[in-house]
DRENDO-1510 file (C-alpha; in Angstrom, 1 decimal, always signed):
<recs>
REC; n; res; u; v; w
REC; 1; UNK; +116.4; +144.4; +56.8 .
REC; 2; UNK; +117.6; +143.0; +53.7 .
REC; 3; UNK; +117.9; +139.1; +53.5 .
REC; 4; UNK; +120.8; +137.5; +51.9 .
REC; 5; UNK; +120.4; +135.3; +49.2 .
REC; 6; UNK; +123.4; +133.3; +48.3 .
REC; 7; UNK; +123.8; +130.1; +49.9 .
REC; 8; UNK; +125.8; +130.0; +52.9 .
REC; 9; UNK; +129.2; +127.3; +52.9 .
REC; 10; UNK; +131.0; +125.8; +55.5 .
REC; 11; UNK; +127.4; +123.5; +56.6 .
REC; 12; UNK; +128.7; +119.7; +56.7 .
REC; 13; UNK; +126.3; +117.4; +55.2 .
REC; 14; UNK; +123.3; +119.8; +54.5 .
REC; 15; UNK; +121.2; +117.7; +52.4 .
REC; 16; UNK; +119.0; +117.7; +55.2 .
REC; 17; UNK; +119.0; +120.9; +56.5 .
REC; 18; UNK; +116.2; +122.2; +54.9 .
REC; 19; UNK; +113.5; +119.7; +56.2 .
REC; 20; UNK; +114.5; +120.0; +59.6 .
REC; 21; UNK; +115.6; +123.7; +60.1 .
REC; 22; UNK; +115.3; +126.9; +58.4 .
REC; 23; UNK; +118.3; +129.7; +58.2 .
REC; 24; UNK; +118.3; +133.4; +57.5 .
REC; 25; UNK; +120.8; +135.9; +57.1 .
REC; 26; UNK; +120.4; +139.7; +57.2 .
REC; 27; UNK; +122.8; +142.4; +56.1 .
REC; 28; UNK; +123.5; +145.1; +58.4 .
REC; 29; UNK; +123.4; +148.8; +58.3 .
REC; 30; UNK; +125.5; +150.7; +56.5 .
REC; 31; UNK; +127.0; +152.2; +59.8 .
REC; 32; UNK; +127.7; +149.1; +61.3 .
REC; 33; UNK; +129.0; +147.4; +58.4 .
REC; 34; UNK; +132.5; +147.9; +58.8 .
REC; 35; UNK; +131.8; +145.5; +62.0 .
REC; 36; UNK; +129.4; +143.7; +61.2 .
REC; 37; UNK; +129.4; +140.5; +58.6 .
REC; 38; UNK; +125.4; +139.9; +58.7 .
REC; 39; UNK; +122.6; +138.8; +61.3 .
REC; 40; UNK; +121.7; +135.2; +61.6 .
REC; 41; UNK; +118.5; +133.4; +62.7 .
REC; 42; UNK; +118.1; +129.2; +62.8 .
REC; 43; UNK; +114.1; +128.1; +63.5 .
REC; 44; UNK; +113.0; +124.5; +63.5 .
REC; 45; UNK; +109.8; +122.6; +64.6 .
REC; 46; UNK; +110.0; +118.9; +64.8 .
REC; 47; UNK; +107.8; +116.5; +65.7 .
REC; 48; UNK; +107.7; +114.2; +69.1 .
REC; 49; UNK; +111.2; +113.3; +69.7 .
REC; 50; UNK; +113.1; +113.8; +66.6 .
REC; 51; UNK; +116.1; +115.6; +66.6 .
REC; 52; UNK; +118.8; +117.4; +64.7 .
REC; 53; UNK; +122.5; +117.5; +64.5 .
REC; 54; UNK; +124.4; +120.6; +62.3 .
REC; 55; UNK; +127.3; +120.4; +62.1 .
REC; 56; UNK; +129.9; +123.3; +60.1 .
REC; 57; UNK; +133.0; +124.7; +59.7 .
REC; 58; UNK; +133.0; +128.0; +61.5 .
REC; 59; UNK; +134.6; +130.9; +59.8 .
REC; 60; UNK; +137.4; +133.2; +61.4 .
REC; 61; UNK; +134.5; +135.4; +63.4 .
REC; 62; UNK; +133.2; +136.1; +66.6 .
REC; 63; UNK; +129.5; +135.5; +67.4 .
REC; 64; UNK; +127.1; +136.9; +69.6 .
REC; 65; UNK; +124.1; +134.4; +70.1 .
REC; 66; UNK; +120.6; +134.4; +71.9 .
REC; 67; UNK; +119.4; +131.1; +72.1 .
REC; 68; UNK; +117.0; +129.1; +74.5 .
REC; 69; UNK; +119.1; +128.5; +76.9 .
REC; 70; UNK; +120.5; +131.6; +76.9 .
REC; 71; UNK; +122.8; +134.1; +75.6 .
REC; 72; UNK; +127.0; +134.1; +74.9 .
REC; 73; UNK; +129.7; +136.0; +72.9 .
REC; 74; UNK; +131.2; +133.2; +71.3 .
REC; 75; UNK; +135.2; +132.9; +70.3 .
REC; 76; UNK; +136.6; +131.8; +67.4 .
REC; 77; UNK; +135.7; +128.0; +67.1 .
REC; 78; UNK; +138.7; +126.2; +65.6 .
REC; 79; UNK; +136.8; +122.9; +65.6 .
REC; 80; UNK; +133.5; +121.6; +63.8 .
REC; 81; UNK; +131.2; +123.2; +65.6 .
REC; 82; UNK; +128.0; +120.6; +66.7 .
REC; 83; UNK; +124.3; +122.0; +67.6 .
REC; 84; UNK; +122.0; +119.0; +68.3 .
REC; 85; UNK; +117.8; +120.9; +67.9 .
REC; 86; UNK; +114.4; +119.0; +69.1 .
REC; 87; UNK; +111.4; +120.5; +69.6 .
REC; 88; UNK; +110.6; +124.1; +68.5 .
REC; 89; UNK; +112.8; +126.9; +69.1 .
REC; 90; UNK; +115.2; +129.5; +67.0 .
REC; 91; UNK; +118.4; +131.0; +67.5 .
REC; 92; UNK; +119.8; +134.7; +66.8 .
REC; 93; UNK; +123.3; +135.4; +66.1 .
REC; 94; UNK; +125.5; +138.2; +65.2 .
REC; 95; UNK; +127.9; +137.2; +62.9 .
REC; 96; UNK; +131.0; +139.9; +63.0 .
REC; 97; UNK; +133.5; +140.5; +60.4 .
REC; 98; UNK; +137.1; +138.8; +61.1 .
REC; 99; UNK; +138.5; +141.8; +63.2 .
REC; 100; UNK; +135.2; +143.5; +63.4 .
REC; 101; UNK; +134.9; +142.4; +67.0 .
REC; 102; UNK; +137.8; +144.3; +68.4 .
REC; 103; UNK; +136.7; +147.8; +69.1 .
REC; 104; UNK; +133.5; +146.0; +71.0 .
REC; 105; UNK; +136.3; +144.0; +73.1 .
REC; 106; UNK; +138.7; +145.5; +76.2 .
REC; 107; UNK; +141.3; +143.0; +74.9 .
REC; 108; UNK; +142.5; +141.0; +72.6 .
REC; 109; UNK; +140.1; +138.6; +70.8 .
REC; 110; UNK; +142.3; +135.2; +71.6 .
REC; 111; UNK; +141.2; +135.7; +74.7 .
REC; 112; UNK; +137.8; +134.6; +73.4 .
REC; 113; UNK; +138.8; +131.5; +71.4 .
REC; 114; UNK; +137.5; +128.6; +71.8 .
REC; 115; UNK; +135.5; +129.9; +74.9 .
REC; 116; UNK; +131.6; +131.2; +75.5 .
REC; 117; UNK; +131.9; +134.2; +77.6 .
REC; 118; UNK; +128.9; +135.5; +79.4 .
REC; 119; UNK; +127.3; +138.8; +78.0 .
REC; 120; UNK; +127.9; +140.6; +81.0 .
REC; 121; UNK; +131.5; +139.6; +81.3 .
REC; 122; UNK; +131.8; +141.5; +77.9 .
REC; 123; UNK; +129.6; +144.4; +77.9 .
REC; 124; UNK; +128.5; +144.2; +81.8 .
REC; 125; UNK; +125.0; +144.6; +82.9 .
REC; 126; UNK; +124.1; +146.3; +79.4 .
REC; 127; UNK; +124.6; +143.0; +77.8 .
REC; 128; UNK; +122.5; +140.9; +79.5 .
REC; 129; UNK; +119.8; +143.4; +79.1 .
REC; 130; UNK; +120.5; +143.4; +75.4 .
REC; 131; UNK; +120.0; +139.5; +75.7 .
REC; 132; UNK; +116.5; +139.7; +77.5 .
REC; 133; UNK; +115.2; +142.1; +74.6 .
REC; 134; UNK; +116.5; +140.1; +71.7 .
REC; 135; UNK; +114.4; +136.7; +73.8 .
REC; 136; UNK; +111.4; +138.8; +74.1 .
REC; 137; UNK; +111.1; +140.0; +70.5 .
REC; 138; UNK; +108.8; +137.9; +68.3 .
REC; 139; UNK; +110.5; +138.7; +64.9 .
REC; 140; UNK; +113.6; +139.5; +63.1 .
REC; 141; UNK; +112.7; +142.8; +62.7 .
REC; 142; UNK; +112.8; +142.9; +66.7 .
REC; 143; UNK; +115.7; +140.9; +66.8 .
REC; 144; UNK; +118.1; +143.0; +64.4 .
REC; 145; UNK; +116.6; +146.5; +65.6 .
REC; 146; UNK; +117.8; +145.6; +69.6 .
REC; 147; UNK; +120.9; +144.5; +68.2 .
REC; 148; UNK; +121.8; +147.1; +66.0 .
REC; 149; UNK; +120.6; +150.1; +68.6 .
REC; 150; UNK; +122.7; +148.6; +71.3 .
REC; 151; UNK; +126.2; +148.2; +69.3 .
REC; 152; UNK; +125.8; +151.5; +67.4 .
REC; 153; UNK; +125.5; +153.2; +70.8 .
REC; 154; UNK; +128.8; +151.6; +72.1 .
REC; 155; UNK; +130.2; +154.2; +69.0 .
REC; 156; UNK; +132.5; +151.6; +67.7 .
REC; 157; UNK; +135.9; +153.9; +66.2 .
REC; 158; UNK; +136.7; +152.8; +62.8 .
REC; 159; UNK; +139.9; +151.3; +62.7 .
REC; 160; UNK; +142.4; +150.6; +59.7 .
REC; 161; UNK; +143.6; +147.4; +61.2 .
REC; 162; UNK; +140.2; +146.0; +60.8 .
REC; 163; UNK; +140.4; +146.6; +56.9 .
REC; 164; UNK; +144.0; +145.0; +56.7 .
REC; 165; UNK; +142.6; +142.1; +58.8 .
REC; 166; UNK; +140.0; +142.0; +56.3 .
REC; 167; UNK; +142.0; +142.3; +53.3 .
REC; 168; UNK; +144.6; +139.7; +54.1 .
REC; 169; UNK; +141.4; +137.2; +54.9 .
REC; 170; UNK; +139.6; +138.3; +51.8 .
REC; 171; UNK; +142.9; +137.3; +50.0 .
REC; 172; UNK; +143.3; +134.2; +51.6 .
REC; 173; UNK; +139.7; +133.1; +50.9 .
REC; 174; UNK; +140.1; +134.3; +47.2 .
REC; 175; UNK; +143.6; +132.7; +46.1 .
REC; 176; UNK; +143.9; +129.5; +46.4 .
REC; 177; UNK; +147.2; +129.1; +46.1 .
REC; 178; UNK; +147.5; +131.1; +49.1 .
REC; 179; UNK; +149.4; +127.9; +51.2 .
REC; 180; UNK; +151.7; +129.3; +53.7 .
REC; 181; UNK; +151.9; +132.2; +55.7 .
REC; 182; UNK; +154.9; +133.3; +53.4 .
REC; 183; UNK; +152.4; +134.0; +50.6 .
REC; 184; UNK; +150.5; +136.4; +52.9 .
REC; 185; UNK; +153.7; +138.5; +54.3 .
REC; 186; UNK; +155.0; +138.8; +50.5 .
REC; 187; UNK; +151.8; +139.8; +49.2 .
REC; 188; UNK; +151.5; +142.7; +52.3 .
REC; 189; UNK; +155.0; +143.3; +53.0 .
REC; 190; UNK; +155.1; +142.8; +56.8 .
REC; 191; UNK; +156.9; +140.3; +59.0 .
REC; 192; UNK; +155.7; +137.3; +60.6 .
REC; 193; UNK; +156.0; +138.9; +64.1 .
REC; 194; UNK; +153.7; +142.0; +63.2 .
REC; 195; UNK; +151.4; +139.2; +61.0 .
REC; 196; UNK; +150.7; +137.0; +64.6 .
REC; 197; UNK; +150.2; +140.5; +66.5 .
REC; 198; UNK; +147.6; +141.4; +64.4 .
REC; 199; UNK; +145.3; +137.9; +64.2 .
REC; 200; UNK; +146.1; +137.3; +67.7 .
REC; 201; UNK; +144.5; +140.3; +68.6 .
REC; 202; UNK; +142.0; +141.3; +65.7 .
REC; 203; UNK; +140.6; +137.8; +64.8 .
REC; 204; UNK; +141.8; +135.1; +67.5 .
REC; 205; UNK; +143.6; +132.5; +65.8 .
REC; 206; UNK; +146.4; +132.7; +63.7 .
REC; 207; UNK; +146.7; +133.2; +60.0 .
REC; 208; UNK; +148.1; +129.2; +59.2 .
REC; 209; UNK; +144.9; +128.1; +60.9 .
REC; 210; UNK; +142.6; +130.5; +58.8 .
REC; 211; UNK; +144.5; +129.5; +55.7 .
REC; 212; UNK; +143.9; +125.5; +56.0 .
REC; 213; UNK; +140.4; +126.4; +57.0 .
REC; 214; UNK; +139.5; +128.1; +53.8 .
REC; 215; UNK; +141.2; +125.6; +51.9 .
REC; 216; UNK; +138.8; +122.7; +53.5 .
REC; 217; UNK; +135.6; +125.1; +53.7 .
REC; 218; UNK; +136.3; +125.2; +49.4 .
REC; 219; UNK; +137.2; +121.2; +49.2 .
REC; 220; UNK; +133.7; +120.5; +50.9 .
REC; 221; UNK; +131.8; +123.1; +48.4 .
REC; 222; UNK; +133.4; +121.5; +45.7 .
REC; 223; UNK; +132.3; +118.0; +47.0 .
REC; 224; UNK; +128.7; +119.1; +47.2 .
REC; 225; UNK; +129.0; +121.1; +43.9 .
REC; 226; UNK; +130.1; +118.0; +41.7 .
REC; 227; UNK; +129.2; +114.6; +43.8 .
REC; 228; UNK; +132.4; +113.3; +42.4 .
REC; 229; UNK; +135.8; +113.0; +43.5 .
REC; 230; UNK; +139.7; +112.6; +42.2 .
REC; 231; UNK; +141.0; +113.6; +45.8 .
REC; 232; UNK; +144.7; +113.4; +44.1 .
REC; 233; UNK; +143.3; +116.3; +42.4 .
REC; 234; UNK; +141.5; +118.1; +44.3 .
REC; 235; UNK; +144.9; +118.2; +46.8 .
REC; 236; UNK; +146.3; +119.6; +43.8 .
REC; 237; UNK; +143.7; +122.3; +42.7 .
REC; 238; UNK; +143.7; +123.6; +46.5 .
REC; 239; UNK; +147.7; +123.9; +46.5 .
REC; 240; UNK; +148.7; +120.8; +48.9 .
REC; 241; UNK; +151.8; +119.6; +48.1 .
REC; 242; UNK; +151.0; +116.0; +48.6 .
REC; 243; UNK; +147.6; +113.6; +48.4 .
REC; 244; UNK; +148.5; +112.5; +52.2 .
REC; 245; UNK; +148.6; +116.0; +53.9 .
REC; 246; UNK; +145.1; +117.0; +52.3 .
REC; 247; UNK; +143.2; +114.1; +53.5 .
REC; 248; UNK; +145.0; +114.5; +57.2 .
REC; 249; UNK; +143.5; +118.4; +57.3 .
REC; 250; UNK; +140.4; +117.1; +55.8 .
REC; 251; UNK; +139.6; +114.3; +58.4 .
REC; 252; UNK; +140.8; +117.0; +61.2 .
REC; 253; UNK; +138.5; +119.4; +60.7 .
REC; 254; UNK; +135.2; +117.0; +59.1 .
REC; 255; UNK; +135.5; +114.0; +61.3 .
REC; 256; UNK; +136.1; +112.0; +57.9 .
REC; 257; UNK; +137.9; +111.5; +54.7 .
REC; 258; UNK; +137.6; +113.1; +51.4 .
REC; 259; UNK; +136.0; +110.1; +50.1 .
REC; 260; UNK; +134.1; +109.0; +53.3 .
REC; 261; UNK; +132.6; +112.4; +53.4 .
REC; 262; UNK; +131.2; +112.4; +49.6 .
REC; 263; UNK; +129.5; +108.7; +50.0 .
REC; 264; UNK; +128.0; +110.0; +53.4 .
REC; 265; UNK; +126.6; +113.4; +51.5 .
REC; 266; UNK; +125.1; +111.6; +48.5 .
REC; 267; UNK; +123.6; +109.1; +50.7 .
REC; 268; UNK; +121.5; +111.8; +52.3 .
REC; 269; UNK; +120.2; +113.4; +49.4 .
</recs>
Protein backbone atom coordinates (compact mmCIF):
# COMPACT_ATOMS: atom_id res chain seq x y z
CA UNK A 1 0.00 0.00 0.00
CA UNK A 2 1.16 3.37 -0.81
CA UNK A 3 1.96 5.68 2.25
CA UNK A 4 0.98 9.29 2.16
CA UNK A 5 3.35 11.80 2.53
CA UNK A 6 1.98 15.25 3.16
CA UNK A 7 1.54 16.22 6.57
CA UNK A 8 -1.76 15.71 7.97
CA UNK A 9 -3.76 19.18 9.57
CA UNK A 10 -6.37 19.58 11.89
CA UNK A 11 -3.72 17.94 15.02
CA UNK A 12 -3.87 20.68 17.89
CA UNK A 13 -0.64 21.39 19.36
CA UNK A 14 1.57 18.64 17.60
CA UNK A 15 4.89 19.78 18.52
CA UNK A 16 4.96 16.77 20.44
CA UNK A 17 3.45 14.27 18.53
CA UNK A 18 6.34 12.88 17.11
CA UNK A 19 8.23 11.81 20.27
CA UNK A 20 5.39 10.20 21.76
CA UNK A 21 3.40 8.62 18.84
CA UNK A 22 3.91 7.74 15.37
CA UNK A 23 1.04 8.21 12.41
CA UNK A 24 0.57 6.66 9.06
CA UNK A 25 -1.71 7.06 6.34
CA UNK A 26 -2.30 4.67 3.33
CA UNK A 27 -4.12 5.35 0.18
CA UNK A 28 -6.62 3.00 -0.91
CA UNK A 29 -7.41 1.02 -4.02
CA UNK A 30 -8.42 2.32 -6.87
CA UNK A 31 -11.84 0.47 -6.53
CA UNK A 32 -12.48 1.65 -3.31
CA UNK A 33 -11.47 5.08 -3.83
CA UNK A 34 -14.53 6.62 -4.55
CA UNK A 35 -15.29 5.63 -0.68
CA UNK A 36 -12.54 5.62 0.74
CA UNK A 37 -10.29 8.85 1.85
CA UNK A 38 -7.11 6.74 3.17
CA UNK A 39 -6.21 4.07 5.99
CA UNK A 40 -4.81 5.30 9.24
CA UNK A 41 -2.65 3.66 11.91
CA UNK A 42 -1.33 5.61 15.45
CA UNK A 43 1.58 3.39 17.39
CA UNK A 44 3.26 4.67 20.54
CA UNK A 45 5.58 3.03 23.24
CA UNK A 46 6.09 5.05 26.34
CA UNK A 47 7.83 4.40 29.15
CA UNK A 48 6.47 3.62 32.96
CA UNK A 49 3.59 5.83 33.38
CA UNK A 50 3.74 8.54 30.93
CA UNK A 51 1.07 9.36 28.97
CA UNK A 52 -0.33 11.25 25.96
CA UNK A 53 -3.14 13.47 25.16
CA UNK A 54 -4.02 14.31 21.05
CA UNK A 55 -6.12 16.30 20.59
CA UNK A 56 -7.64 17.40 16.65
CA UNK A 57 -10.13 18.78 14.80
CA UNK A 58 -11.97 15.98 13.06
CA UNK A 59 -12.86 16.37 9.46
CA UNK A 60 -16.56 15.90 8.04
CA UNK A 61 -15.96 11.84 7.78
CA UNK A 62 -16.96 8.71 9.23
CA UNK A 63 -14.34 6.36 10.84
CA UNK A 64 -14.10 2.85 11.32
CA UNK A 65 -11.51 2.07 14.21
CA UNK A 66 -9.87 -1.08 15.75
CA UNK A 67 -8.29 -0.12 18.80
CA UNK A 68 -7.31 -1.98 22.12
CA UNK A 69 -10.27 -1.79 23.64
CA UNK A 70 -12.01 -2.59 20.86
CA UNK A 71 -13.61 -1.81 17.73
CA UNK A 72 -16.51 1.14 16.61
CA UNK A 73 -17.86 2.92 13.39
CA UNK A 74 -17.49 6.25 14.56
CA UNK A 75 -19.97 9.43 13.53
CA UNK A 76 -19.07 12.59 12.55
CA UNK A 77 -17.32 14.27 15.73
CA UNK A 78 -18.38 17.99 15.78
CA UNK A 79 -16.15 18.54 18.81
CA UNK A 80 -12.27 18.28 19.44
CA UNK A 81 -11.85 14.95 19.57
CA UNK A 82 -9.42 13.88 22.81
CA UNK A 83 -7.42 10.28 22.85
CA UNK A 84 -5.33 10.11 26.10
CA UNK A 85 -2.21 6.83 25.06
CA UNK A 86 0.16 5.07 27.81
CA UNK A 87 1.86 2.22 27.45
CA UNK A 88 2.35 0.40 24.00
CA UNK A 89 -0.40 -0.06 21.70
CA UNK A 90 -1.64 1.21 18.03
CA UNK A 91 -4.77 2.06 16.50
CA UNK A 92 -6.34 1.32 12.81
CA UNK A 93 -8.76 3.45 11.28
CA UNK A 94 -10.63 3.79 8.09
CA UNK A 95 -10.86 7.17 7.26
CA UNK A 96 -14.03 7.53 4.57
CA UNK A 97 -14.54 10.28 2.22
CA UNK A 98 -17.40 12.88 3.33
CA UNK A 99 -20.35 10.91 1.79
CA UNK A 100 -18.37 7.90 1.08
CA UNK A 101 -19.91 6.15 4.00
CA UNK A 102 -23.46 6.12 2.75
CA UNK A 103 -23.79 3.19 0.49
CA UNK A 104 -21.99 0.98 3.60
CA UNK A 105 -24.96 2.58 5.86
CA UNK A 106 -28.99 1.39 5.94
CA UNK A 107 -29.75 4.98 6.77
CA UNK A 108 -28.79 8.18 6.92
CA UNK A 109 -25.36 9.13 8.34
CA UNK A 110 -26.74 11.78 11.16
CA UNK A 111 -27.87 8.92 12.63
CA UNK A 112 -24.20 8.27 13.46
CA UNK A 113 -23.06 11.75 14.65
CA UNK A 114 -21.65 12.26 17.52
CA UNK A 115 -22.13 8.53 18.49
CA UNK A 116 -19.79 5.14 18.46
CA UNK A 117 -21.93 2.46 17.10
CA UNK A 118 -20.98 -1.14 17.57
CA UNK A 119 -19.59 -3.03 14.35
CA UNK A 120 -22.26 -5.34 14.48
CA UNK A 121 -24.99 -2.93 14.80
CA UNK A 122 -23.72 -1.75 11.34
CA UNK A 123 -22.60 -4.53 9.36
CA UNK A 124 -24.03 -7.45 11.85
CA UNK A 125 -21.99 -10.42 12.80
CA UNK A 126 -19.61 -9.79 9.60
CA UNK A 127 -18.32 -6.77 11.30
CA UNK A 128 -17.30 -7.94 14.36
CA UNK A 129 -15.46 -10.65 12.53
CA UNK A 130 -13.84 -8.08 10.41
CA UNK A 131 -12.76 -6.38 13.79
CA UNK A 132 -11.09 -9.73 15.31
CA UNK A 133 -8.97 -10.00 11.90
CA UNK A 134 -7.88 -6.46 11.75
CA UNK A 135 -6.61 -7.18 16.02
CA UNK A 136 -4.96 -10.30 15.01
CA UNK A 137 -2.93 -8.92 12.14
CA UNK A 138 0.68 -7.90 13.02
CA UNK A 139 1.15 -5.27 10.19
CA UNK A 140 -0.38 -2.80 7.99
CA UNK A 141 -0.25 -4.87 5.26
CA UNK A 142 -2.66 -7.18 7.31
CA UNK A 143 -4.54 -4.46 8.50
CA UNK A 144 -5.45 -2.73 5.07
CA UNK A 145 -5.85 -6.17 3.17
CA UNK A 146 -8.88 -7.40 5.86
CA UNK A 147 -10.18 -4.10 5.49
CA UNK A 148 -10.25 -3.62 1.96
CA UNK A 149 -11.51 -7.52 1.17
CA UNK A 150 -14.40 -7.04 3.53
CA UNK A 151 -15.88 -3.51 2.09
CA UNK A 152 -15.15 -4.43 -1.52
CA UNK A 153 -17.26 -7.52 -0.97
CA UNK A 154 -20.26 -5.50 0.44
CA UNK A 155 -20.13 -4.20 -3.65
CA UNK A 156 -20.58 -0.56 -2.69
CA UNK A 157 -22.89 1.10 -5.91
CA UNK A 158 -21.30 4.20 -7.04
CA UNK A 159 -23.37 7.03 -6.52
CA UNK A 160 -23.36 10.61 -8.00
CA UNK A 161 -24.44 12.15 -4.82
CA UNK A 162 -21.28 11.13 -3.23
CA UNK A 163 -19.27 13.25 -5.90
CA UNK A 164 -21.58 16.39 -5.37
CA UNK A 165 -21.06 15.81 -1.61
CA UNK A 166 -17.58 15.82 -2.49
CA UNK A 167 -17.46 18.64 -4.75
CA UNK A 168 -19.32 21.10 -2.66
CA UNK A 169 -16.71 20.04 0.44
CA UNK A 170 -13.80 20.17 -1.87
CA UNK A 171 -15.09 23.85 -2.67
CA UNK A 172 -15.62 24.70 0.73
CA UNK A 173 -12.15 23.56 1.91
CA UNK A 174 -10.55 25.40 -1.25
CA UNK A 175 -12.27 28.97 -1.17
CA UNK A 176 -11.94 30.75 1.58
CA UNK A 177 -14.26 33.13 1.15
CA UNK A 178 -16.72 30.43 1.09
CA UNK A 179 -18.73 32.01 4.59
CA UNK A 180 -22.29 31.11 4.38
CA UNK A 181 -24.20 28.56 3.11
CA UNK A 182 -25.56 31.11 0.40
CA UNK A 183 -22.05 30.92 -1.32
CA UNK A 184 -22.55 27.15 -1.58
CA UNK A 185 -26.25 27.11 -3.07
CA UNK A 186 -25.10 29.99 -5.67
CA UNK A 187 -22.14 28.28 -6.69
CA UNK A 188 -24.33 24.75 -7.25
CA UNK A 189 -27.65 26.08 -7.99
CA UNK A 190 -29.82 24.19 -5.43
CA UNK A 191 -31.90 25.30 -2.55
CA UNK A 192 -31.23 25.25 0.99
CA UNK A 193 -33.93 22.45 1.60
CA UNK A 194 -32.27 19.94 -1.05
CA UNK A 195 -28.62 21.36 0.41
CA UNK A 196 -29.63 20.04 4.31
CA UNK A 197 -31.12 16.75 2.63
CA UNK A 198 -28.13 15.88 1.14
CA UNK A 199 -25.34 16.50 4.31
CA UNK A 200 -27.89 15.17 6.57
CA UNK A 201 -27.91 12.09 4.92
CA UNK A 202 -24.52 11.79 2.96
CA UNK A 203 -22.04 13.43 5.57
CA UNK A 204 -23.97 13.91 9.05
CA UNK A 205 -23.77 17.34 9.91
CA UNK A 206 -24.76 20.19 8.12
CA UNK A 207 -22.95 22.33 5.62
CA UNK A 208 -22.70 25.80 8.15
CA UNK A 209 -20.86 23.44 10.53
CA UNK A 210 -18.44 21.99 7.83
CA UNK A 211 -17.90 25.52 6.60
CA UNK A 212 -16.68 27.15 10.16
CA UNK A 213 -14.73 23.97 10.52
CA UNK A 214 -12.54 24.41 7.51
CA UNK A 215 -12.20 27.88 8.32
CA UNK A 216 -10.59 27.06 11.88
CA UNK A 217 -8.77 23.76 10.61
CA UNK A 218 -6.83 26.58 8.08
CA UNK A 219 -6.52 29.42 11.09
CA UNK A 220 -4.63 26.69 13.14
CA UNK A 221 -2.28 25.64 10.00
CA UNK A 222 -1.59 29.07 9.55
CA UNK A 223 -0.67 29.50 13.26
CA UNK A 224 1.77 26.61 13.13
CA UNK A 225 3.03 27.74 9.68
CA UNK A 226 4.12 31.35 10.75
CA UNK A 227 4.44 31.34 14.83
CA UNK A 228 3.01 34.75 14.58
CA UNK A 229 -0.21 36.35 14.83
CA UNK A 230 -2.46 39.69 13.74
CA UNK A 231 -5.77 37.81 14.64
CA UNK A 232 -7.58 41.17 13.22
CA UNK A 233 -6.16 39.75 10.18
CA UNK A 234 -6.31 36.59 10.15
CA UNK A 235 -10.43 37.08 10.80
CA UNK A 236 -10.12 38.97 7.78
CA UNK A 237 -7.99 36.60 5.40
CA UNK A 238 -10.54 33.65 6.48
CA UNK A 239 -13.71 35.93 5.46
CA UNK A 240 -15.20 36.80 9.17
CA UNK A 241 -16.84 39.73 9.20
CA UNK A 242 -15.74 40.85 12.51
CA UNK A 243 -12.39 40.23 14.98
CA UNK A 244 -15.02 39.08 17.82
CA UNK A 245 -16.93 36.30 15.88
CA UNK A 246 -13.50 34.60 14.79
CA UNK A 247 -12.09 34.30 18.14
CA UNK A 248 -15.73 32.96 19.51
CA UNK A 249 -15.48 29.93 16.71
CA UNK A 250 -11.90 29.67 17.51
CA UNK A 251 -12.20 29.10 21.34
CA UNK A 252 -15.35 26.78 20.47
CA UNK A 253 -13.79 24.33 18.70
CA UNK A 254 -9.75 24.58 20.31
CA UNK A 255 -10.58 25.07 23.89
CA UNK A 256 -8.60 28.56 23.56
CA UNK A 257 -8.08 31.72 21.86
CA UNK A 258 -6.25 32.72 18.77
CA UNK A 259 -3.57 34.13 20.81
CA UNK A 260 -3.68 31.65 23.74
CA UNK A 261 -3.36 28.81 21.34
CA UNK A 262 -0.10 30.31 19.53
CA UNK A 263 1.85 30.98 23.04
CA UNK A 264 0.78 27.41 24.10
CA UNK A 265 2.23 25.86 20.54
CA UNK A 266 5.50 27.66 20.61
CA UNK A 267 6.00 26.80 24.17
CA UNK A 268 6.08 23.11 23.21
CA UNK A 269 8.41 23.25 20.52
Amino acid sequence: MERKSDRPKGILRPATLGSKAELGRYSPSADLAPFVEHYWVVKWSLPGQESYRSENLPYPSVHFVVEPQGAYVQGVHTERFTYTVSGTGRVFGVKFRPGGFHPFSNGPIARLTDRRAAPAEVFGAPGERLAQEIASAESPDGWIGAAEGFFRALRPSTDSKIDLVAGVIDYVMACREVTRVSDILERFGMSARTLQHLFSHYVGVGPKWVIRRYRIIEAVERLHASGRIDTGQLALDLGYADQAHFIKDFKGMTGTTPAQYNRENRARG
